[in-house]
Every structure is written in C-alpha cells, then in structure tokens.
N, C-alpha and C positions, 0 to 999 in steps of 0.2 A: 636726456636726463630729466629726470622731475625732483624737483625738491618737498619735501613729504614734510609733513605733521609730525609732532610726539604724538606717537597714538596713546589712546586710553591707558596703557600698559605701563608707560614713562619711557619707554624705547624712543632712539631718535635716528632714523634713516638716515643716513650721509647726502650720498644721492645714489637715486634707482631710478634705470633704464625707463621707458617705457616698454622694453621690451623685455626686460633682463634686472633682475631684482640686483644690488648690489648689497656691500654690507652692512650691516647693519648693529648697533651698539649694544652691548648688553644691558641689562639694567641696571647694572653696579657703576659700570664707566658711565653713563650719563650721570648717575648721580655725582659723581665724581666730579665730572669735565663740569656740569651747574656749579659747583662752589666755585670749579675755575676761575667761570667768568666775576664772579662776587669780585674777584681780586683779594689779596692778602693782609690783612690787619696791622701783624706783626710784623718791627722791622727785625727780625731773626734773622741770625747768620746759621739758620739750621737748613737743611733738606729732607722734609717728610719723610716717608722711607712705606709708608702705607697707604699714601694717593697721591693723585695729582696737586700741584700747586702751579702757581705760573711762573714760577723761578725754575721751574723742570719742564712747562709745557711750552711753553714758545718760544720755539727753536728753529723750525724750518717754517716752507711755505706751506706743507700739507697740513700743520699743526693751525696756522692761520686758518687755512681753508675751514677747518671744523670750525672752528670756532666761529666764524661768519654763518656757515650754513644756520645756527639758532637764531641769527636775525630773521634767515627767509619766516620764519615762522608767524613774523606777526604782519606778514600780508593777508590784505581783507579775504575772508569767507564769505561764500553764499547769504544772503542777508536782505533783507525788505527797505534797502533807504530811499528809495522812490517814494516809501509812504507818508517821508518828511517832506514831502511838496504837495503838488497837486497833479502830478498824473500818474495816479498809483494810490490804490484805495484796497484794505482789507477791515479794520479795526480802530477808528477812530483813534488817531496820532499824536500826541502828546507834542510835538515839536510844532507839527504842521497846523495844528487847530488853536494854536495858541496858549494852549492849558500846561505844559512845563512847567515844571518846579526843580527849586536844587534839591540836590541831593547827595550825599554824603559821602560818596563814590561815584566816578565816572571810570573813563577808559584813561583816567589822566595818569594813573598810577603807571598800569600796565604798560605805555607808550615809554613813560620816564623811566621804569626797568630795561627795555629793549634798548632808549637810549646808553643808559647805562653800561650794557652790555657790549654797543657799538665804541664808547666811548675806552673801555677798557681795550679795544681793541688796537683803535687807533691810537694810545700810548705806547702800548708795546710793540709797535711797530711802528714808530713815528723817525725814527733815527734810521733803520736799516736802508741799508741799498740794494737789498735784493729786490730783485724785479719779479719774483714768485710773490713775495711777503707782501712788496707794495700795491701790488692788484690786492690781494683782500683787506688792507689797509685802507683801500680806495671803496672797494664797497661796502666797508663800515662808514667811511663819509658819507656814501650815500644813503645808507639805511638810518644814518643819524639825521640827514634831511629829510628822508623821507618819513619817521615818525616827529620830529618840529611839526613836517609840514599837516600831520592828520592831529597835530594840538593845534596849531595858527588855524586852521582852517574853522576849526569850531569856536575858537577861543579867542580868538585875535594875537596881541604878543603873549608872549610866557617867559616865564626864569629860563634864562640861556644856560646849560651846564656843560662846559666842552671837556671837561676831566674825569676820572673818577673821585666820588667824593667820600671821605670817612667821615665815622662817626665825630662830631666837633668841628668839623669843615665850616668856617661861616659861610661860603656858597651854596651849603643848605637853604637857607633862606634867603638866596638872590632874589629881588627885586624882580616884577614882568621887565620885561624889555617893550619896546612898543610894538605896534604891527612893522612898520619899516625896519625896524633892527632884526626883528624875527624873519622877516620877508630877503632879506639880507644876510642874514647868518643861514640860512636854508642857502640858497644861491650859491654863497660863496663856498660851500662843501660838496655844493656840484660841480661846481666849478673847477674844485680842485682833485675832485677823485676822477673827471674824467682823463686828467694827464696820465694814470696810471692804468684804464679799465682799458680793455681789447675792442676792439669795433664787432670783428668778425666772432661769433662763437658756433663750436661742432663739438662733435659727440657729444661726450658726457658732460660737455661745459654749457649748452644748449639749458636755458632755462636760470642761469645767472645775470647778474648786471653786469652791462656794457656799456660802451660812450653812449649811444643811442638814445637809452633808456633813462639816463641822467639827464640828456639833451629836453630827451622828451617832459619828464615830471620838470626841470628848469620852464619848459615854457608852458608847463599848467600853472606853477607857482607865481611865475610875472606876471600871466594873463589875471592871473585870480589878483593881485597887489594892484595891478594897472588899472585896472579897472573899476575896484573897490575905492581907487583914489579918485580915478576921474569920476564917477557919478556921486561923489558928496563932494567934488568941488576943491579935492586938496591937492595938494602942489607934488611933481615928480612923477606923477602919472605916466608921461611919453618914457622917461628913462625907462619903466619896468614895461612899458608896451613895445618899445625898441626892444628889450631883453627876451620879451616872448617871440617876435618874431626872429630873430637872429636864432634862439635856442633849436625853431621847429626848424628855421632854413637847415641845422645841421643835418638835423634828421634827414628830412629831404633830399638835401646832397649827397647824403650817405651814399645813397644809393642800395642801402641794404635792406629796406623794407616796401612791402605794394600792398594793393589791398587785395584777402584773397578773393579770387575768384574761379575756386577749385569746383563748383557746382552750377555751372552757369547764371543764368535767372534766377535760382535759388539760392543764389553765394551766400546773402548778407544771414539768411535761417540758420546755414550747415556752418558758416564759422564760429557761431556761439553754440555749437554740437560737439562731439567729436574730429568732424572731418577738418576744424578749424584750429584744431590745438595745432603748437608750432608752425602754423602756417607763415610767412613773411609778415602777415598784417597786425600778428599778437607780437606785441613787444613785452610786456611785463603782468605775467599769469600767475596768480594761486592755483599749483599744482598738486592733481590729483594720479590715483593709479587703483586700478580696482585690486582688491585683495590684498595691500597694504592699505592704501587709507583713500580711501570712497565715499561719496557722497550721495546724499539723495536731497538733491533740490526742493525744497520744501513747497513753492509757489508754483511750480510748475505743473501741477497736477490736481488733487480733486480736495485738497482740505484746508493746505494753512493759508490760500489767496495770497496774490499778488496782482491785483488785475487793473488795467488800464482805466481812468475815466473817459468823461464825457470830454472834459478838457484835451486829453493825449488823442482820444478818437479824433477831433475837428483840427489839430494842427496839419494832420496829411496833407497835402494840395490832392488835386486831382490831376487825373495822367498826363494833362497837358500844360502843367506848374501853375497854374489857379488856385490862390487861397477858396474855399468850399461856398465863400461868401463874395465871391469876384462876379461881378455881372457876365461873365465870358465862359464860366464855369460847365463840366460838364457831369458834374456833381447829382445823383440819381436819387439823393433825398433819403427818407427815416422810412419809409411806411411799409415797408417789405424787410421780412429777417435780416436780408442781406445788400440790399438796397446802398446801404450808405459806404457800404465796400465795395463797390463797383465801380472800376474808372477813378480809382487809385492811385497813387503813390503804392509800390508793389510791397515797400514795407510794412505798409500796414498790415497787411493780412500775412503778413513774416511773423508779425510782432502781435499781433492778436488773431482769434482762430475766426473765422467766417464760419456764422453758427450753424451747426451741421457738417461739420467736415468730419472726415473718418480720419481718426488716429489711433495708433497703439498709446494706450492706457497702463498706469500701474493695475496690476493682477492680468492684464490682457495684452498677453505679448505676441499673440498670433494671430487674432480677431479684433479688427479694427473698431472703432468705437465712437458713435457718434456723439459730436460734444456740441455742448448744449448748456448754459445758462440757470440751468434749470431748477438748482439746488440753493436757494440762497446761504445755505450753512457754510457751503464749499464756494460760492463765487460771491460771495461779501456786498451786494446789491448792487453793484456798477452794470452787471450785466455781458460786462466784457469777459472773453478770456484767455490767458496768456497762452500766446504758443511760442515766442523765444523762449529758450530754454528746453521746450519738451522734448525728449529726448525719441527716438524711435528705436533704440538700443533694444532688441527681447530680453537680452540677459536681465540686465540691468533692471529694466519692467517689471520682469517673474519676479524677482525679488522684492521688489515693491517697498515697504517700510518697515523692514524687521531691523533695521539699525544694524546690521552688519557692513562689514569694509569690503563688501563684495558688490556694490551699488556702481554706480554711473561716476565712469572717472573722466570726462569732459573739463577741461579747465576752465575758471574762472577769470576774465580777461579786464587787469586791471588797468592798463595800459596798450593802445591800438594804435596804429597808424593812423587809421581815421581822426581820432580825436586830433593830433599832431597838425592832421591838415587843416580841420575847424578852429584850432587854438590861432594857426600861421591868419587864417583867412580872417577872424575877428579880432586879431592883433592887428593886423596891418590897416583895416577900416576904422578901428577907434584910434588909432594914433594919426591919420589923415584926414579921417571925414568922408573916405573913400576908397573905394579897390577897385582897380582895373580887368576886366574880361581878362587879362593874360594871368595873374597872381588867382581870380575865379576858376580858370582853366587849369591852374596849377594845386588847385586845393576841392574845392565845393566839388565841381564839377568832376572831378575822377570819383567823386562818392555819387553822385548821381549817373554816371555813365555806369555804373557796377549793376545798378538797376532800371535801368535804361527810363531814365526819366527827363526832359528837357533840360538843357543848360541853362544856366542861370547870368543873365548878362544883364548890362546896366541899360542898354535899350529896352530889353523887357520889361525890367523895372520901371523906367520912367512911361512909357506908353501903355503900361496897366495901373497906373496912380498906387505902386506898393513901395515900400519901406525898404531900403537894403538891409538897414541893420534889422529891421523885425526877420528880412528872409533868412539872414545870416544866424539869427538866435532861433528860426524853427529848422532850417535845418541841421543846428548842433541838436535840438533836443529828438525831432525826430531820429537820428541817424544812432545818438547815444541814450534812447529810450531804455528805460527801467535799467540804465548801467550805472544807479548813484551819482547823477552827473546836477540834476534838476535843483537839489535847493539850496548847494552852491551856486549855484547859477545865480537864481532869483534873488539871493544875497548880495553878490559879487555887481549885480545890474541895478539893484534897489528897488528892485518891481514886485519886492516878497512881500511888502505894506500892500502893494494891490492886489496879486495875485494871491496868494494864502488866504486872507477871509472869505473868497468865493466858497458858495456849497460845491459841494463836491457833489457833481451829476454823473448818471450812466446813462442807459439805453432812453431811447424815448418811447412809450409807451401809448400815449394817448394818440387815437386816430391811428395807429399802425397793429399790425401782425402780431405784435406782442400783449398788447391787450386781451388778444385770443388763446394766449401760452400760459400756464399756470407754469411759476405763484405769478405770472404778472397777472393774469385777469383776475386776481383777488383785491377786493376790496384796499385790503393789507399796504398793495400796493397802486390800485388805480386814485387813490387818494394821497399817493408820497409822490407828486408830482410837483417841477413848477409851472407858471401860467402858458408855458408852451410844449406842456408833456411830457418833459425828460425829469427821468427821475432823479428823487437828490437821495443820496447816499449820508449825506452829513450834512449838517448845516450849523448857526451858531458859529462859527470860525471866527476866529480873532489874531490880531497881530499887532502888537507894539513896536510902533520904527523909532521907538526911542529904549528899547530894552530888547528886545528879540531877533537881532543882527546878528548876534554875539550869544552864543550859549553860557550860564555860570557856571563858574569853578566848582570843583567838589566844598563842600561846605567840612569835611573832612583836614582838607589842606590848609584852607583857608584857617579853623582852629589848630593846626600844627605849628603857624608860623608865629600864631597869637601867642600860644602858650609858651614859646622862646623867648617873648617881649619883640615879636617882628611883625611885619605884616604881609600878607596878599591881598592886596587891589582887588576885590570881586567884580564883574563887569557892569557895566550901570545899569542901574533899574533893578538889578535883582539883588 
C-alpha cells in the first residue's frame, strides 16, 4: 500500500496498491471529511442532514482509519536540507551561512493544523475499546509526536496542545513549555500509542505506523534531547541516552527489519531507488506511485543542484578505514579527475558520481550520458555531483520535467534501519564513554559489512591515534549523507559554532586536471581558490552560538499572543 498526497485537484487517495490503484474520494467528500476534522463549534442537539459532521462520522474503525490517513500527508517531501549545513551546497543558505532573519511565517502554522488534526482524533477515540479504533487512535499519538517533534527540533520547547481548541479556549495562548517538557510529552505519546500499534504489517497495511517505527523516531528524539543536554553541560542527559538506546534495542529485537541488500555491492545506491521501496530496511517512507502522484526529484539531475562538498568528499575513509589524512592511508590524492575516488569507502561513489561515468539522464533514456561538472549554472561550483537519487528508470527519464504525475515513483525514506543502528551505537558511547566491539558489531559494523568495508574496533582505534566518537559521528554522516540528518546533528553535538562558518569548498583545482577542464581553467575560476587549490563555493559564513542553535518563532505568532495581552518567548538573540 502507499499512502498518496491531495493531489493538485483536492482529491485524497485513501490508500493505493503499488500495484492496484484503490479508491479514491471525490472532491465533494474530501471537502466534506476537511471540515470533519475542524471538529464542531456548536453544542447542537441537531444532525446535519447535508454533510458530514463528527457526531455522524466516527463510528467505526474504518471511519478512524480515514481520518488518520490526512496526517500521513505531512511527512517530509523531496527537499534540499543538507544545504542547512555544510555538506551540501547549491545557492548560498540563509540557515547555514548565518544570514536568517524572522519571518512572519514559518512551517509553525502548518505543523500546529496537523497537530490539531491528530489531536481531534485522539479525543474521539480516547474512551473506546475497540481494538480497530484504538490502533488509529495510536497513530494519531504518534503523528502528534511526530509533528512536536519537527517544531522541538527547530525551535526548542513550544505550547503543548493535547485537546482541540475553540475559539476563546485560553490554551490558545499556552505558554512554550521547555525543551525537557517538549522532549517528554513527544516520548510519552510514543510511548503510549505503541501499546496499541501492530508489529507486523501486510498488504494494504504495508506503509502505516507500527511499534517499530514509534520505537524508532523515540530513539531519534532521546538521542537528539541526550545529547543536546550533555554537550552544554546540563543535567538528565544519561536518562534520555538510556531512553535512546532501549527505544533502538526494540527495534533491533524485533526482529522485523535488516538492511537491504537486494543488489549486492550496489545495495546501499538501489535502496534510495526503486529497487529499495518496502524493502526491510525502509521503516517510515513518504510514499509515492507514478500516475497518481509522482515526483520528479529536483537535485538529482542537471538544474536545481544538490551537490556534495569539499567537506562530504574528505569524510570517506579509504578502503582500508583510514581517515584520508592517516599516515597509513591509501588515499591516491586530487590531481587526476578521479584520483581522489579511488580506494574508497564504496559509498562515495554511490553517493556522488566519479566524473565521467555513463548514466541515463533526464531527455536520454536510452543513451547513456556522460556526467560531467561542467556547467556551473547546473552544478552550483562544488564540482561534485549527486548520484543518490538518480534514478535509471527510462520512463520516468523520457518524461523529464513536464510536472506531470507520471514521473519517478521511488520513495522518500524518512526513517531506516540504518539510522536505528547509528542512533543504538551513539547512544550507548555517550552515555559510557565507550562501546564495546560486540554492541560495534551489532550496529556500525552490519552497515559497513553491506559495503564491504573493514570493521570498526576499538583496537583499531587506539593503534591508529583516532577518536571513536569522531568515527562514530563520520560514520552516521557518511551512511546518512544528503538524507537531512547533518544540522541537527552539528546542533545537537554543538560543533555548528565550528563547523558552519567554514567556506564551503569543492573540487581542487590548482595543480590538477581540472585546471585544464573548462569553466575550471577560466580565470573565473583559477582565481576562487584557497592557498591549497580547492575551490570555495561560499565564503563569509557566520554563526552565532549564542542565537543560531535554535531558529525564531514566526514573528506572526508571536504578534497574535501580543494582541490578546499574552505572550510568546521568542528564542534569544532573535
């Protein structure tokens, strides 16, 4: 089953097959079933008699079910949030370069409607004892955590709303809560909708929340609180590092998910393809389906950029787990096109294209096409270019970008087993000071056996003078490269003060083959170099670690509480 978009049209698919379209609403009933969820104003002993109302609609467990399905809707889309960090460069980044401003509107609204939406759910089913009703009761808790957690995450705490609220409600203008109280009312709504969610899901239920998947976002959300606390030094730290590691052991135990490896050496390219949707190792995907509602990835091809930097390039190790700057290194250097991809980490050249490789292109779905750097309009001066993502699909290809729903229906994987394992292996290191080869062996290392690259042990470590926790945080960003994962991170670690004001570099130029490759042997660019050749894409970056941890409120909200006589806290410095 995929759970689909309102398309353009205002229609809302229920759920459809991948293989088998199901039904689909008209445009009258969705408008209808939207005021549903508003909830009712009036305390009327009447019964409409010409729509829906929610004294007539929630009745059974399938009536729940609809109504759930319009939360799936605000799971993230295809999107450039790599370019709020530093390994990922198209268009000089307002978040990541320091230049943010408020602004009048954010995504705060939007989130607090969905909540809303989840929250109207879980009242009306809060008393029943059916065991239909209380599964989608449980994944409105979870989708109520899961939109907290995409405001905690930018924002820190926020107004906790667990009702619906009418007009005159004073928990209109609740109070933020702190990050702990947020951090904590997220949890405990996973906590409790997994007593009701299913482990196992098939057929048409394939592509729903499970226990699993609640397990899994619980230990993104404690790793993200745990973490956040111990690197500025404040107290209860182990309890949310304890909570992340127990959340991922469930997963783990489950036994229901692996990483896939349906493609051999190629696995880690073909699961963020096609060949990866519903595989074991996707736990919670923004689902797509071509000809109902399709996508055309906009980075992965020849205009809007999404491309790796100089930064993402040098965290690879080389084949034999040597950082690039290890004395032991077997690392073949800059001065050749392809040179500095050679003797690898096999991801890298998964995850960016070794220049000159033959691929199907949008307009060229039969004739392969060599890719190339070549255009700075389309490859935004890093020099790199994305090949996760590109799809090899003809259909999809020949279509190219006519904005039709007949585009590339690959899902977007918002949640993986992999991360699951990296969340288990950096929780249980920060809450010790340490992790054991057997807990390495049960996390890191099944993500490195996938791509057959040496295990990671703590004899290694110590007989090559390296960091565990540094290897622990390059192999989260290597493994979850360009998947939105990076400036939460650098947040959550406190390294975003150092790492953010670097320039942003690509390719090295000076002294290499590329100096000989137009535009790089122009002027243009043999002169946007630094003192060691690589070019800089940005520069001027800035970061305030007394303001820039924490994004601000819409300035919108913030005048709506004013003008009641209340207030919203804006977050400091802004």
């Amino acid at each position: 089953m995929k759970i689909h978009n309102i398309n353009q049209h205002g229609l809302f698919a229920d759920a459809i097959s991948r293989r088998s379209a199901g039904k689909v609403f008209s445009g009258i009933c969705m408008l209808l079933f939207l005021t549903v969820l508003g909830g009712c104003k009036k305390d009327l002993n009447l019964v409409p008699e010409d729509n829906i109302s929610d004294a007539t609609f929630y009745k059974t467990a399938a009536d729940y079910k609809l109504a759930a399905n319009v939360l799936y809707q605000g799971l993230e889309q295809w999107g450039t949030e790599d370019t709020e960090s530093d390994i990922a460069f198209n268009n000089p980044n307002s978040v990541s370069n320091g230049q943010l401003l408020p602004t009048e509107t954010t995504s705060w609204s939007g989130l607090y409607t969905n909540i809303r939406y989840a929250n109207n759910i879980i009242d009306k089913g809060a008393a029943s004892t059916d065991a239909g009703i209380k599964r989608y009761v449980a994944e409105a808790r979870f989708f109520r955590a899961y939109y907290y957690y995409k405001l905690f995450r930018l924002y820190g705490g926020v107004p906790l709303i667990s009702k619906v609220l009418q007009t005159g409600d004073e928990a209109l203008f609740a109070p933020r809560s702190s990050m702990t109280q947020t951090a904590d009312f997220i949890l405990a709504d996973l906590q409790a909708a997994k007593a009701d969610l299913p482990l196992n899901l098939s057929g048409g239920d394939v592509g729903r929340i499970n226990k699993g998947i609640a397990s899994g976002l619980a230990s993104r959300v404690a790793l993200f609180e745990g973490t956040w606390l111990k690197f500025r030094g404040e107290a209860n730290a182990n309890m949310y590092l304890d909570a992340a590691v127990a959340a991922a052991q469930e997963v783990i135990s489950s036994g229901i998910y692996s990483l896939y490896v349906g493609n051999g050496a190629q696995s880690y390219r073909y699961l963020f393809l096609e060949a990866g949707d519903d595989s074991k190792e996707t736990m919670l995907d923004r689902r797509y389906q071509r000809n109902i509602f399709g996508h055309d990835v906009p980075y992965a091809y020849d205009q809007d950029g999404y491309n790796p930097t100089r930064k993402m390039a040098d965290l690879y190790l080389d084949k034999n787990g040597f950082p690039i700057t290890s004395p032991g290194t077997v690392f073949q250097g800059y001065q050749t096109f392809i040179s500095e991809f050679q003797d690898r980490d096999p991801r890298m050249t998964m995850t960016m294209i070794n220049p000159g490789t033959l691929t199907n292109r949008v307009f060229n779905p039969v004739t392969k096409v060599a890719n190339w750097p070549d255009n700075p309009q389309r490859n935004f001066n890093t020099g790199y270019i994305l090949y996760k993502y590109m799809s090899e699909d003809a259909v999809a290809n020949n279509s190219g970008r006519q904005g039709a729903a007949s585009l590339f229906d690959f899902d977007k994987h918002i949640m993986r087993y992999a991360e699951v394992l990296l969340n288990y292996a950096e929780a249980v290191y920060e809450k010790n000071g340490s992790i054991s080869d057997a807990d390495l062996d049960l996390s890191i290392n099944k993500i490195r056996d996938r791509v057959g690259m040496p295990k990671l042990t703590n004899v290694f470590v110590a007989a090559n003078g390296l960091n565990m926790r540094n290897e622990l945080r390059r192999e989260r960003t290597v493994e979850l490269c360009l998947e939105g994962f990076r400036y939460d991170d650098l947040r959550r670690w406190k390294t975003a003060e150092t790492e953010l004001p670097q320039d942003i570099k690509g390719i090295k130029i000076t002294g290499t083959q590329w100096a000989t490759r137009a535009p790089y042997s122009n002027a243009a660019y043999l002169n946007r170099v630094d003192a060691n050749g690589f070019l800089i894409a940005e520069t001027g970056r800035k970061f305030n670690p007394n303001r820039d941890y924490l994004q601000p409120l819409p300035l919108r909200e913030i005048a709506f509480y004013a003008n009641s006589g209340k207030k919203l806290d804006q977050n400091p410095g802004w």
